[in-house]
N, C-alpha and C positions, 0 to 999 in steps of 0.2 A: 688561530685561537691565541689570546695573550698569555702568558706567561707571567705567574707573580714567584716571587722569587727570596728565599729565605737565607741568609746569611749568618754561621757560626763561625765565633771565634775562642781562641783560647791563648791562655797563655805559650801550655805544655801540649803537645798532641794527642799524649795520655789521656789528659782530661775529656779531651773532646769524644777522644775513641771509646772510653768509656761508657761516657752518655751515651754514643750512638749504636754502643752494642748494648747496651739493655734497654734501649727503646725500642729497638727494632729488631731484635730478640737474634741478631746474628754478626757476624764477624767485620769490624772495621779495623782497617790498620790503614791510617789516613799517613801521607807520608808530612802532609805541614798539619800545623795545628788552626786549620779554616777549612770550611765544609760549606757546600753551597747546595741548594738543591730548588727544584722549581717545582709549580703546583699550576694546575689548571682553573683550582677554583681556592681563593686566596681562604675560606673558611677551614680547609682542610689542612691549616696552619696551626689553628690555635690549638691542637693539642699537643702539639711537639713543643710550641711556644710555654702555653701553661705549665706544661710538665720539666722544663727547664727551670723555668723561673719560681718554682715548689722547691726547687733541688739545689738552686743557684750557690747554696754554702758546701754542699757537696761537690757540686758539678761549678767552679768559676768560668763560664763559657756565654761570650756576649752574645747576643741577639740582633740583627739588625734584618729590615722585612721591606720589600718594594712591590707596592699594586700601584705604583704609577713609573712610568718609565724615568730613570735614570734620579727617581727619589728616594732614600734608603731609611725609614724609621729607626730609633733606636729603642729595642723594649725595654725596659725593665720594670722593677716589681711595681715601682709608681704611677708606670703609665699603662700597666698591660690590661687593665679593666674597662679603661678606656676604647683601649686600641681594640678589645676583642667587641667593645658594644659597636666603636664604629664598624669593625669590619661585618657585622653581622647587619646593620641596618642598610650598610654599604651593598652588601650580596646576602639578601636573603637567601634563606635556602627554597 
């Protein structure tokens, strides 16, 4: 099964550990400030993505996304309406 694949970054690792402990309602202590994590079906992105880029002056932690092999999107707040319509026309549910 493929693999699509979400990639955070951050300045501080603070930042990043932050986000990902109140998204995910439990404990991160990332020892760099990058975070990787893969999904089976690339829709089940957009809400870690959205809810980033809602936060992005709280939380400064980049966004970059791969549903084709070894090609990296960059999200941000300009393009993430886009990206969430293609990803949804791309893989319906």
């Amino acid at each position: 099964m493929k693999q699509y694949k979400l990639n955070l970054f951050s300045e501080t690792k603070e930042n990043l550990n932050d986000f990902l402990n109140k998204f995910y309602h439990t404990s991160f202590s990332l020892a760099e400030s990058k975070f990787e994590k893969e999904f089976n079906n690339p829709i089940d992105m957009i809400e870690i993505i959205s809810t980033l880029i809602d936060n992005n002056e709280t939380y400064p932690v980049g966004i970059w996304i791969s549903i084709d092999k070894d090609i990296f999107i960059n999200i941000t707040e300009n393009n993430l309406n886009k990206i969430i319509k293609y990803l949804l026309e791309r893989y319906p549910l």
